[in-house]
N, C-alpha and C positions, 0 to 999 in steps of 0.2 A: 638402486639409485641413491646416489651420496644426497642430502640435504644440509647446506653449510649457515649458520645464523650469523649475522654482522649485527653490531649496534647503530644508533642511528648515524655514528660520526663514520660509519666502515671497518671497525676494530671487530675484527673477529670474535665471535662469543665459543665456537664449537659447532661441534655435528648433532643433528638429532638420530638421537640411535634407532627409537622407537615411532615409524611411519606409519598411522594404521589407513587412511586413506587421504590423497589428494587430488580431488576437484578441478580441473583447468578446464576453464573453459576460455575459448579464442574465437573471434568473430570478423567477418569484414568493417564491423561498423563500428571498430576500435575496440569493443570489448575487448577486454583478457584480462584475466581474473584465475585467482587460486585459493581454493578452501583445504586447505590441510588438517587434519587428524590428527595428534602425535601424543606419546607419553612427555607428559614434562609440560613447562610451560613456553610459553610466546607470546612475546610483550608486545605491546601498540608501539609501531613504527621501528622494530625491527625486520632487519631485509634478511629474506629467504634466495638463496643462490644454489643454482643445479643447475646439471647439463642434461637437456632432454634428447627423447629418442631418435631426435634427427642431428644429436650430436652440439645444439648449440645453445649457451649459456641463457639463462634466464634468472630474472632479480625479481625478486613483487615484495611490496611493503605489506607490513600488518594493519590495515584500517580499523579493525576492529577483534574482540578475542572472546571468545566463553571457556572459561574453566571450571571442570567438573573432577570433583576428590572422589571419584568411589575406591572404597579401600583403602581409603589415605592414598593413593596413586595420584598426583594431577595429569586428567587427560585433557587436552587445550585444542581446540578447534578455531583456529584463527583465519579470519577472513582479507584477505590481501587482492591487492591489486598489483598491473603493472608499476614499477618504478619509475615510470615518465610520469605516474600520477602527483609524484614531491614537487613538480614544476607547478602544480595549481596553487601554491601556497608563495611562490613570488611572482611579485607584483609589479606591471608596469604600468607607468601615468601618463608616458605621452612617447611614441617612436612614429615618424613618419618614414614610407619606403615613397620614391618621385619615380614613376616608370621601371618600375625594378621588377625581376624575374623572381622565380620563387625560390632561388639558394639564396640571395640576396635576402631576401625577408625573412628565412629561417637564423641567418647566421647571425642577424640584430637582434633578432627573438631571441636565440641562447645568448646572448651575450651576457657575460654576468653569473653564468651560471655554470655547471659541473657537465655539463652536455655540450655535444659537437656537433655540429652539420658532418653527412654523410653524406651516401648517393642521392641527390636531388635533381630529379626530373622535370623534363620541360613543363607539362601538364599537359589535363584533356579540355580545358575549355578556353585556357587565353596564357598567353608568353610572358606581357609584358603588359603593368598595371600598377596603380596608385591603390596602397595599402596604408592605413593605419591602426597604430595598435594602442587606443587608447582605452585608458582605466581599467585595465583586465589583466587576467596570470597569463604565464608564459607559456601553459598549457592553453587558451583560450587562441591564442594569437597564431599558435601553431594547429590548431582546427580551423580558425577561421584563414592562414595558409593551403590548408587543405580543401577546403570548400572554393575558393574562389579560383584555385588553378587547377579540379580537380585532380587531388592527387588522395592517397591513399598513405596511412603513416605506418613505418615500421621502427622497431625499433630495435639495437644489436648493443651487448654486456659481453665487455674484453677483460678478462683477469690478465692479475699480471704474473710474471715467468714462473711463482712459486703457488701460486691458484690461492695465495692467501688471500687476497685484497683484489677488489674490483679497480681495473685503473684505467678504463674507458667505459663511455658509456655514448652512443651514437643514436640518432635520430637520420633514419632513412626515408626521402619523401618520393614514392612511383607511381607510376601509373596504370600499375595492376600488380597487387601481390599474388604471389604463389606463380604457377606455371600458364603461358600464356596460349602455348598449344592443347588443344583437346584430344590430350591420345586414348582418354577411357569415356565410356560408353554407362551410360544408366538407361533403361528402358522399366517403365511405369505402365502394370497394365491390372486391368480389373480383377487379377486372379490373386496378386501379391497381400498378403499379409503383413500386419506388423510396421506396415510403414505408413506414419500420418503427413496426406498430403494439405496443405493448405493454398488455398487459392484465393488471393486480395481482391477484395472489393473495389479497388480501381477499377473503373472502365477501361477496355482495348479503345486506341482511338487511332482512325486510319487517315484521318484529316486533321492537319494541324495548322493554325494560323499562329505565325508570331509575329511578335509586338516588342519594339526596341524604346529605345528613349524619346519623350516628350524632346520634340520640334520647340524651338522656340519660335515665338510670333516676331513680327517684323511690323514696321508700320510704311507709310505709301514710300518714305525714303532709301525704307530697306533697313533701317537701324531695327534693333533689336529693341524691344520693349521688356524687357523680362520676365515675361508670360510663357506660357506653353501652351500650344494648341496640339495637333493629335500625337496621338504615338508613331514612332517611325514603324516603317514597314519595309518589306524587301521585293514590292512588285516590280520594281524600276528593274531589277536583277536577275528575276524569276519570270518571266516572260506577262508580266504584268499580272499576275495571281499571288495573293498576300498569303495564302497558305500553302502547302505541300501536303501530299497524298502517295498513301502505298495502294493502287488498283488491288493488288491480291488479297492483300489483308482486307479488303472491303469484301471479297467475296467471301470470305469467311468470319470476319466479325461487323460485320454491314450493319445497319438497321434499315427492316423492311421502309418502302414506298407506299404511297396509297394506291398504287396500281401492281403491286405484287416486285418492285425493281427493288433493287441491294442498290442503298445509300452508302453514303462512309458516316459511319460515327465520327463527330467533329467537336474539336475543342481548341480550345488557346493556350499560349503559353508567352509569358510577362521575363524580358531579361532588361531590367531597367536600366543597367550600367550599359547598356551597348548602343553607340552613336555610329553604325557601321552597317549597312545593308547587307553587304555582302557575307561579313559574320554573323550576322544575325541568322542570315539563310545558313549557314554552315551550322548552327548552333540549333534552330529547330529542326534540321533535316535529324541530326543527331537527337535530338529530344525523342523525334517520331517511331525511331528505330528502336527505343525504348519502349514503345506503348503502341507496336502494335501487334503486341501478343500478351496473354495472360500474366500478370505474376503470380509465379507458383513457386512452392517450396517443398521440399518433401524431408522428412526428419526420422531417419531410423538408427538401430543398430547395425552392427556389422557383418551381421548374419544374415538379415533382412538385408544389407544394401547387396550380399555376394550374390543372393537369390535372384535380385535385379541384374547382377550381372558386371556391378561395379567390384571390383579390388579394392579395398578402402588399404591395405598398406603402403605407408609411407604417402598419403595425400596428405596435403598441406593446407592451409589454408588461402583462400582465393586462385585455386588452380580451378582452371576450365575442366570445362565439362560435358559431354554433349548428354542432351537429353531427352529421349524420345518417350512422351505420352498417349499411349493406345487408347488410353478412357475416353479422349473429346470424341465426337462425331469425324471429325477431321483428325490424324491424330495430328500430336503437336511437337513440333522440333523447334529443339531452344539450344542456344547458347549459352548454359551456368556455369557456374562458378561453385565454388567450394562455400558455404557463406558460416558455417561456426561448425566447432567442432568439440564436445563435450567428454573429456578423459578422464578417467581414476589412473595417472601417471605411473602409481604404485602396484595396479591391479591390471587385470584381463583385457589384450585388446576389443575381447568380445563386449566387452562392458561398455566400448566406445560408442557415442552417441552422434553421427554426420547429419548437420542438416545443408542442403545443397538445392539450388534456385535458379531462376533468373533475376532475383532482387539484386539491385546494387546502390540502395538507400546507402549514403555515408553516417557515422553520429551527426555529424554538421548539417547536412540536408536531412535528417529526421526532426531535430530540432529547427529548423528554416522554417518545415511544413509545419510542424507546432503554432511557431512565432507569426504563421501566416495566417491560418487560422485565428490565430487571438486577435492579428489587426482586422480582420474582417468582422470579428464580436464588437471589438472597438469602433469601427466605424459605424457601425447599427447602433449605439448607446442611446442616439435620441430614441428612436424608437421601444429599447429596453426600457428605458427611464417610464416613457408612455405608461409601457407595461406595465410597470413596475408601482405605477401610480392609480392605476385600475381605472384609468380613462375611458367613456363610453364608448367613444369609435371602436378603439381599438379593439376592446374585450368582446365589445359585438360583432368586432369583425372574425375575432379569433373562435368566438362559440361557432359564429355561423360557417366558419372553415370546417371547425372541428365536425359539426352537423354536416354538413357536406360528405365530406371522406368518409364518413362511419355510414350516412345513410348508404352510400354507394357499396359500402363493404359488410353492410347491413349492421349496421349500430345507432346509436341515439343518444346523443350527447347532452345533458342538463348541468348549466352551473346553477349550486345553489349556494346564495353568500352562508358563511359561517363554516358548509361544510365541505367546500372543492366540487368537483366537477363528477359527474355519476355517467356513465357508458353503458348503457341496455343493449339486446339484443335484441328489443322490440321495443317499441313507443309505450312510455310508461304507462301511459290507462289502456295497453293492451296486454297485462300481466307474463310482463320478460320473464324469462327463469336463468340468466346470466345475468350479471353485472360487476363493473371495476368501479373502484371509487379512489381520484384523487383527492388527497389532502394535502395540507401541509407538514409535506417531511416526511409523507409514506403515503402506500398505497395499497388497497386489499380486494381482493376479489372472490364470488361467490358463484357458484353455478347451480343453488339452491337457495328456498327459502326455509326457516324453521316453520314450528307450531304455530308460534303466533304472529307469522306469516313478515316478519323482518328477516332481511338477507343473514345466510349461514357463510359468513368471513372465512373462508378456511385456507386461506393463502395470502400474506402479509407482509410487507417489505418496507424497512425505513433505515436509517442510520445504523441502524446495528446488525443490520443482517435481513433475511428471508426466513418466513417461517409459512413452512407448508407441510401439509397431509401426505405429500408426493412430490418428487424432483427428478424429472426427466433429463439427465445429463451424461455426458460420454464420460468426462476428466473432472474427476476433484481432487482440487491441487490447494496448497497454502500459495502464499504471495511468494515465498523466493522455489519453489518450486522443490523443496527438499523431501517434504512428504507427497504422493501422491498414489491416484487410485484409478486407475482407466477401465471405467465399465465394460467399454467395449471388446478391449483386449484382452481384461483381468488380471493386467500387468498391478503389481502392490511392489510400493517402494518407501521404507522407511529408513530416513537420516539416523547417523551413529547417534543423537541428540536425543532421538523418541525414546519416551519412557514407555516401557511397555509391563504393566505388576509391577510398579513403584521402579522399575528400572530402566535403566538406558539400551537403547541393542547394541550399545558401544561395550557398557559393563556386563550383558548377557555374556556376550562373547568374550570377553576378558573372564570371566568367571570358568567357562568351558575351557580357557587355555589355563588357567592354572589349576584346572582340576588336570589335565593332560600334565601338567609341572608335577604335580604332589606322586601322581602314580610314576613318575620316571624316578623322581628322589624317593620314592620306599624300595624300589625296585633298585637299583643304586646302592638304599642301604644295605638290602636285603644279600645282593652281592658281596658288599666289603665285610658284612656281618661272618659270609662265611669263608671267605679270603685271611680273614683274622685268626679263625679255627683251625682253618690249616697251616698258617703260619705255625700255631702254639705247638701241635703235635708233630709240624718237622722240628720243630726248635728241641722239644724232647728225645725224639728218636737220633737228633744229631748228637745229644750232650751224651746219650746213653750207649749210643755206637761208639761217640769218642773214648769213655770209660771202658768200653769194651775193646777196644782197640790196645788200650796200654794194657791191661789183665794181660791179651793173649802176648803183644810181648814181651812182657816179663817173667810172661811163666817157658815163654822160649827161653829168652834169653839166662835165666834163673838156673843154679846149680842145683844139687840135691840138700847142700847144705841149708840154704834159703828159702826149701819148699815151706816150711813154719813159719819165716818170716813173709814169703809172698801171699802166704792165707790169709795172713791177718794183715797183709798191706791191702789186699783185694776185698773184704769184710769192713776194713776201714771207709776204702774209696765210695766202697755201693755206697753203706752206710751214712755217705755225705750225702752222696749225691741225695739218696731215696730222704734226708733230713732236707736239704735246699730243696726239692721237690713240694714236699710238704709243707714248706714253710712257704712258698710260691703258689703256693695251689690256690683257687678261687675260694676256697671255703675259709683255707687260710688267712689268707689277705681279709676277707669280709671282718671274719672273728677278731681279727688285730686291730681293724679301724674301727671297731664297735663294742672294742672289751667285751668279746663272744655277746653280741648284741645288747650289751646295759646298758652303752651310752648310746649318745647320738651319734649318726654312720648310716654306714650301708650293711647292710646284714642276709644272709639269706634265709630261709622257713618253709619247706615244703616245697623246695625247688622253685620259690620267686626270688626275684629281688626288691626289697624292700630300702627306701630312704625316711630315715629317721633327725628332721634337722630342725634347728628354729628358722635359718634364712635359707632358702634354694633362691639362685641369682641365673637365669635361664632365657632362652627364645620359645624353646618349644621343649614339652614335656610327652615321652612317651616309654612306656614302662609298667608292670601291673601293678604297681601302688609303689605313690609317694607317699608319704605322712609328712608335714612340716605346718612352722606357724607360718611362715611367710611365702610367696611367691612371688618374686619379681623378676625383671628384665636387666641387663645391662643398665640401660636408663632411667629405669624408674619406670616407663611408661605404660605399664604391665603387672599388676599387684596383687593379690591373693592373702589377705590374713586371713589362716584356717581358724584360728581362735575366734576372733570376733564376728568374722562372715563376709568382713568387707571386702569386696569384688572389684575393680579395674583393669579394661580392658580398653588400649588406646586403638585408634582406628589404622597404624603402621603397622600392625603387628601381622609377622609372617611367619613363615616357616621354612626352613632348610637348614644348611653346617651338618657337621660331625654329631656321632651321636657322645656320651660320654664313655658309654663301654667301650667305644672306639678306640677313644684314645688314653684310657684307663689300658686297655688291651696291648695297645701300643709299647705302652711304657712300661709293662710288665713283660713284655716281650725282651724289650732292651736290658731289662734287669737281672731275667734269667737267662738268656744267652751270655749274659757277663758274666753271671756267677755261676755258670756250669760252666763255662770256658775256664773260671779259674779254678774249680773244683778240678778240672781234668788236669793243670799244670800244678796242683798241689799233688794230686794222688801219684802222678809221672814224679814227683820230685820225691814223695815219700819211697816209692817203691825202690829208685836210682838206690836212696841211701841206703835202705834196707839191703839191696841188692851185694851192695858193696862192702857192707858190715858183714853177711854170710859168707862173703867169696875170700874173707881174710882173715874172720874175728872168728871167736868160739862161743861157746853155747852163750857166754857170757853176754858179750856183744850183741850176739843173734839177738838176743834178749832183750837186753836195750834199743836196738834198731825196729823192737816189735812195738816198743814202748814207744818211742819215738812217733813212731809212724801210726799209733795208736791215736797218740796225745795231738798230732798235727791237725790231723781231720776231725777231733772232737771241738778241737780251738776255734777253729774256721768254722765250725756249726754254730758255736756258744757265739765267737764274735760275732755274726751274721744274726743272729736270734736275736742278738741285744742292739743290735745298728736299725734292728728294722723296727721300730716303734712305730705306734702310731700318727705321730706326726711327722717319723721321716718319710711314711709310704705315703703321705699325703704331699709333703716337699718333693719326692721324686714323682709323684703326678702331676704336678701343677706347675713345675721349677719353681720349687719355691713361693707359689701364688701368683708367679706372672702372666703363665696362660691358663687356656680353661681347662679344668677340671675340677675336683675334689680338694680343699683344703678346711684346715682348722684356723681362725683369729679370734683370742681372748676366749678359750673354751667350747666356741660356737664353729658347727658344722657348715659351710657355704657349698655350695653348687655354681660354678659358674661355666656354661655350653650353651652353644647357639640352638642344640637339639637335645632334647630329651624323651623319651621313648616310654609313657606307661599308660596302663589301664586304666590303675585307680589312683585320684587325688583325695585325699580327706584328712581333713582336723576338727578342733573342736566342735565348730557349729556347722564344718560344711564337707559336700563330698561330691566327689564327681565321676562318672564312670565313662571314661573317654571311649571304650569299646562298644559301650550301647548307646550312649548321647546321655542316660541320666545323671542330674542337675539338680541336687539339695542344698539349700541353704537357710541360713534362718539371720535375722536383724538385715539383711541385704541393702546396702546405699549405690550408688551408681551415678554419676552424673549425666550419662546419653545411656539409650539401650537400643538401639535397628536390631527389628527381629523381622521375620517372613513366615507365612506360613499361618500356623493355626495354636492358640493358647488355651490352655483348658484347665480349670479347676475345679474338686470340689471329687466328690465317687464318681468313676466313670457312665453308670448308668443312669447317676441325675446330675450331671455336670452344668456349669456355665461356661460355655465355651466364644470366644474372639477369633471368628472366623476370617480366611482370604478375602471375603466379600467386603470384609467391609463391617459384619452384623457382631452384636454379641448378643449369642441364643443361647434360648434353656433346655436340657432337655431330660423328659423325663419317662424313666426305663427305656433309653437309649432311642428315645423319638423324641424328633427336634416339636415344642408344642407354642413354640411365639421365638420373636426379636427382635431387639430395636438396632433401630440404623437411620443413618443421616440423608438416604434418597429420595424422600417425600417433594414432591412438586406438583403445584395446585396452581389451575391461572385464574386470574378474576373473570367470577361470567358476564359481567358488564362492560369488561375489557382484557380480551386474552391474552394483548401481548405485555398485560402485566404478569409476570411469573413468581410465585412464592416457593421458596424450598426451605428445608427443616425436617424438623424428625418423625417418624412414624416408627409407630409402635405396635406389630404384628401379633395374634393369638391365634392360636387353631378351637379353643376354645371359647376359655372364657379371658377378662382382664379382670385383675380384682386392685382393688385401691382397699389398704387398711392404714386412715388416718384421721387425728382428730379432727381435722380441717383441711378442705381442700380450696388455694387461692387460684383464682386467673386475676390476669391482663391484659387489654387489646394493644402489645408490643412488645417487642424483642428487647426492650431494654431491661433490666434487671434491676434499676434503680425508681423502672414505676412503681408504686404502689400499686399491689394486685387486691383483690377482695376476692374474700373467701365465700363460698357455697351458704349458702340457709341450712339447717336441718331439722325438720320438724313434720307435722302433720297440718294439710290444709284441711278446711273440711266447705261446701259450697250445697245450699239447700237448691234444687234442682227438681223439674217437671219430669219423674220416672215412667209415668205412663200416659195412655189417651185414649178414649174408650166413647165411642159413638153409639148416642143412646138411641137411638131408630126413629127419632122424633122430631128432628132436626136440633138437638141439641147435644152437645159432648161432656165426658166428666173426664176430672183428670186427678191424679194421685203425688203426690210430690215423696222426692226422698233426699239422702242427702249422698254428694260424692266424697269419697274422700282423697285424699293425693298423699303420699307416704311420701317424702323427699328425705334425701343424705347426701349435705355437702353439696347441694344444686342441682344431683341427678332424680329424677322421677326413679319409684324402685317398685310401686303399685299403685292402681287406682282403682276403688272398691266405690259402689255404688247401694246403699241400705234403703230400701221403700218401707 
């Protein structure tokens, strides 16, 4: 799936190449939302554009971003919404619509802005009505369009003919998204797995009475006084019954009679704008038909919903759905809908998360209910206020409630001022063994007492959390639901974000892909390494077959005269050749760029290859030994002085390119194919002459044409001997210093390859052994160092080692014998949910302290003055013994104690009579 980034004016920025997961989630209740994953970054209020699996465009802005460097890589997780969301940021002050339909209202709403009315539908609750759209965005205005005609908002993104640029952008207003027929089946029964149903705490209600607009009063002339007396109703219409009732739904969600009869559950429902009986009755009959069945929802995978029975391919959002649940007593058949639908766009249908209901809450009536709620807090404020002022009525009314309901469910409720309210499980002078205690701001409860017979708090909850011994729960989840942990299921899900051992599972797995990266490029090398071998040795057996080729014909073609000049034209030829051979050979070439290794170069010794330089200019070093003062990168960002010690390592640094034997190999290839090519048209040219001198000339001649052809190929050797210096085999590796390889500037050896290949690195003060991982060095500076794992110094069998945990322990003959570390946590025993953490200091022994003085402080700060320890001898004269004389009288002996103190600690206490 392509991913296209725009700026926020719609100027294309590019493709993200790199998609590691995308989050969509889509919902009836307007939700829709995109979390995306990707290499690279993603700026705030840049628009993300792609065409999803049903084929059609979609745009979401960047609300917000997190970027993470591991590696130097930025991986950016940016959180976006849909792009109707840019409409909440303009703002309208005042639009009246006078009896206007709902396309009417939409098209004043966009006006002004970069959006179009679409399909807009009549609505489900009223035609034609008086809208205002005052002090709000143009996203507001277009919800509160939705809520008042019930309709449901879609929204559709037109590229234009070159897919570069967005050049429509449409708002769809109907009155059911997705498919309106229910051609698929979900069946829910006790057996199924894996799928969380949830079932709302709404009452089913089978009786419904509504209630339209305050009547206004009249007075005896009939004029209007401008008062209002009752709310309208719809009995006049309804055969004089103010409510409506479904008989069947009473007999399965009824409430009991006190004679054993199935009532209807009975409730109201308020439509304030409606001055119309007859709509009204149309409006609650419709309300009824919503509540007189459970709402339920049921939320699984893809696997789980096929089990039930559903296809989840190619469902859509707000498509029907029929729903049959085996679990009720009754089972229960519902008419749902599709209600969200939670995808990794870039990942596994399986991965897909369907939740599917009979809810059809809009955002706009979720918030209504909210805002209805608040007015009902708001209307009680006197009474809050009462509260609030700890008025006698009230509060004694509110204990003797609270006493009531606890006695009956067996509890006991005492306010006592200063400390909140206390809940027994028995009346206090009959020794409860439960109890809660409200305070303010928290709450704790005990279902023991300790020793000294005060409640044992082991369960606590205020502002910051719950703290308990035990937590009986299904789902622990964070608030946006990225981490979680389902007990029941055992389902474990952690976000690209979770650090897991100082790491991200975004960076784990990045980590395991370029380990998968490094073994394809050795493997790669490892290939070209020996593709290069066989190149050299065709390259040889070609130049040696071509010399063999003219010998035989010229010793065809060759008279008797000229068999003494053809010996020594064929003596001559080899002769070259087996000299350019030699002069091209590996050893050769080393010996030449290293004056037989005294200078700096590359050199060989025991069948290695050794580098002897002050700069090597590199990406990556691999090789059995470099020797040099310097190491760096193209950039600088990468630095190694073997002399001094000092160590730089930037956080981009990679590995892959060419090795340098590569293309050292390369170019030695090209040099000897050229000059055996031209050895073979010298030795053809000498032999031609020779040839011809024998076939006309006398001994004389012969003679000369020996010499000749002597002296040609000695030329061509001596010339070539002295053209190949060491600076020109370093110009003909590198052209002349413009690409990478080997060159010489001002005396000095450079290295410049994106790959270099060795074991060992070492100079002056440092050395490193890239085959085993060891790492010497000495004066070492660094400005960052991220290490993993485990550090150790010191002899291995009495080391001090910095372990994974977290600890640095000592250990001695190779048993770990103490440790300190930073996990110590202590709470206060006069108050547990004060928490202290700090350092503790482990022995399996003993601790020993050797110092002149030892200070404390009661705090963390460094800048209190601490006082140090005493150390001395106390001595206290004391009654040692007591001896009953049989007389009624006692005798007694006195002696003294002594106290040995160091530094504050007691170390003895001896006792002399």
């Amino acid at each position: 799936m392509r991913f296209t980034v725009f700026d926020r004016w719609g100027n294309p920025i590019g493709d993200i190449p790199d998609v590691l997961k995308a989050d969509r989630t889509r919902a009836t209740d307007a939700t829709d939302t995109l979390d995306i994953t990707a290499i690279g970054e993603i700026n705030k209020d840049e628009r993300i554009v792609f065409k999803d699996t049903m084929g059609r465009w979609a745009e979401y802005i960047c609300q917000s971003n997190d970027t993470q460097r591991a590696t130097g890589i930025p991986v950016t997780t940016a959180y976006c919404s849909n792009s109707i969301s840019e409409l909440s940021r303009t703002y309208i002050e005042d639009k009246r619509n006078r009896n206007a339909n709902a396309a009417a209202c939409l098209s004043k709403a966009l006006e002004g802005t970069r959006w179009r009315p679409g399909t807009v539908e009549t609505g489900t609750t009223t035609t034609n009505t008086d809208l205002a759209f005052y002090h709000c965005s143009v996203l507001e205005a277009i919800q509160s369009i939705a809520d008042t005609y019930g309709l449901e908002i879609e929204t559709e993104i037109q590229p234009d003919p070159t897919n570069t640029r967005i050049a429509t952008r449409i708002v769809h207003m109907v009155e059911h998204r997705g498919r309106k027929t229910a051609t698929r089946r979900f069946e829910y029964g006790k057996d199924l797995v894996d799928i969380t149903r949830e079932v709302d705490a709404t009452d089913v209600v089978t009786r419904l009475y509504g209630w339209g607009k305050g009547v206004q009063t009249t007075d005896a002339d009939g004029e209007t006084t401008g008062g209002y007396g009752r709310k309208l109703d719809f009995a006049d219409v309804n055969d004089g019954k103010k409510y409506v009732e479904d008989t069947n739904a009473t007999q399965n969600w009824g409430i009991p009679g006190p004679n054993g009869e199935k009532l209807p559950s009975t409730d109201d429902v308020e439509f304030g704008d409606c001055d119309d009986p007859a709509e009204l009755l149309r409006l609650t009959k419709a309300e009824l038909a919503k509540r007189t069945q459970p709402i339920v929802s049921y939320t699984a995978n893809v696997a789980a919903l096929g089990k039930a029975g559903l296809d989840p391919e190619g469902v859509d959002i707000g498509d029907d759905i029929q729903i049959v649940d085996t679990s009720f007593p009754t089972p229960l058949r519902l008419e749902g809908r599709i209600l969200k639908i939670e995808e990794d766009i870039v990942g596994d249908l399986s991965d897909t998360t369907i939740t599917l209901g009979n809810i059809s809450q809009s955002y706009t009536q979720r918030l209504n209910a909210q805002q209805q709620a608040l007015d009902k807090l708001v209307s009680n404020s006197g009474a809050w206020d009462s509260a609030a002022s700890g008025s006698g009525p009230y509060m004694r009314d509110l204990i003797d409630r609270i006493n009531q309901i606890m006695n009956e469910t067996g509890g006991y409720a005492y306010l006592v001022p200063g400390q909140g309210i206390y809940v027994y499980d028995k009346p206090k002078d009959q020794n409860p063994t439960q109890a809660i205690q409200i305070g303010g701001g928290y709450w704790r409860i005990a279902d023991k007492k300790k020793s000294d017979g005060d409640w044992d708090w082991r369960s606590l909850a205020n502002g910051h959390g719950i703290f308990a011994d035990t937590i009986f729960t299904g789902r622990l989840s964070d608030a946006a639901g990225l981490n979680f942990w389902n007990l029941d299921t055992g389902e474990f899900s952690l976000s690209s974000r979770t650090t897991v051992g100082g790491q991200t599972v975004d960076s784990i797995a990045q980590n395991k892909a370029d380990a998968a990266k490094q073994a394809a490029i050795d493997a790669a090398k490892q290939a070209a390494d020996q593709a290069d071998l066989d190149k050299l040795n065709e390259a040889k057996q070609y130049a040696q077959q071509q010399a063999q080729n003219a010998l035989d014909n010229a010793k065809a073609d060759a008279t008797d005269k000229a068999d003494n000049a053809q010996s020594n034209a064929e003596k001559a030829a080899q002769e070259y050749v087996n000299a350019l051979d030699e002069a091209l050979g590996q050893r050769s070439i080393f010996d030449r760029l290293t004056n037989n290794g005294q200078t700096q170069g590359i050199y060989l010794n025991g069948g290695l290859v050794y580098i002897n330089g002050t700069y090597i200019k590199t990406g990556v070093i691999d090789a059995s030994l470099v020797k040099a003062g310097i190491l760096t990168d193209k950039k600088g960002l990468n630095y190694w002085d073997m002399t001094t010690g000092e160590f730089r390592l930037a956080a981009t640094s990679t590995v892959g390119g060419k090795t340098v034997d590569s293309i050292a190999q390369g170019k030695a290839d090209a040099a000897l194919t050229s000059a055996k090519n031209d050895a073979t048209t010298k030795a053809d040219n000498a032999l031609s002459s020779a040839k011809t001198y024998a076939d006309t000339g006398d001994d004389a001649t012969l003679a000369a044409a020996e010499t000749y052809a002597s002296n040609q190929a000695k030329n061509a050797v001596d010339s070539l001997d002295k053209e190949l210096t060491q600076l020109e085999i370093f110009n003909r590796l590198t052209n002349n210093g413009r690409t990478q390889g080997i060159y010489l500037s001002n005396g000095l050896l450079y290295i410049n390859a994106t790959y270099l290949r060795t074991g060992i690195i070492t100079g002056g003060s440092s050395y490193w052994n890239l085959d085993t991982g060891a790492f010497t060095t000495y004066n070492m500076r660094a400005n960052n160092i991220t290490a993993t794992g485990t550090f150790s110094c010191g002899p291995t069998s009495n080391r001090t080692e910095l372990n994974s945990s977290g600890q640095m322990a000592g250990y001695n003959s190779n048993t770990k014998v103490g440790y300190v570390d930073y996990s110590a946590t202590s709470t206060d025993q006069n108050n547990p949910s004060i928490i202290y953490k700090g350092l503790q200091l482990q022995a399996q022994g003993i601790v020993r302290i050797s110092s002149p003085r030892t200070a404390i402080a009661a705090s963390s700060s460094t800048a209190t003055t601490a006082i140090y320890g005493w150390t001395g001898n106390a001595r206290q004269r004391i009654v040692s013994s007591i001896t009953n004389n049989g007389d009624g009288t006692i005798r007694w002996q006195y002696g003294t104690m002594t106290i040995n103190v160091i530094n504050g600690l007691v170390t003895n206490i001896t006792t002399f009579t």
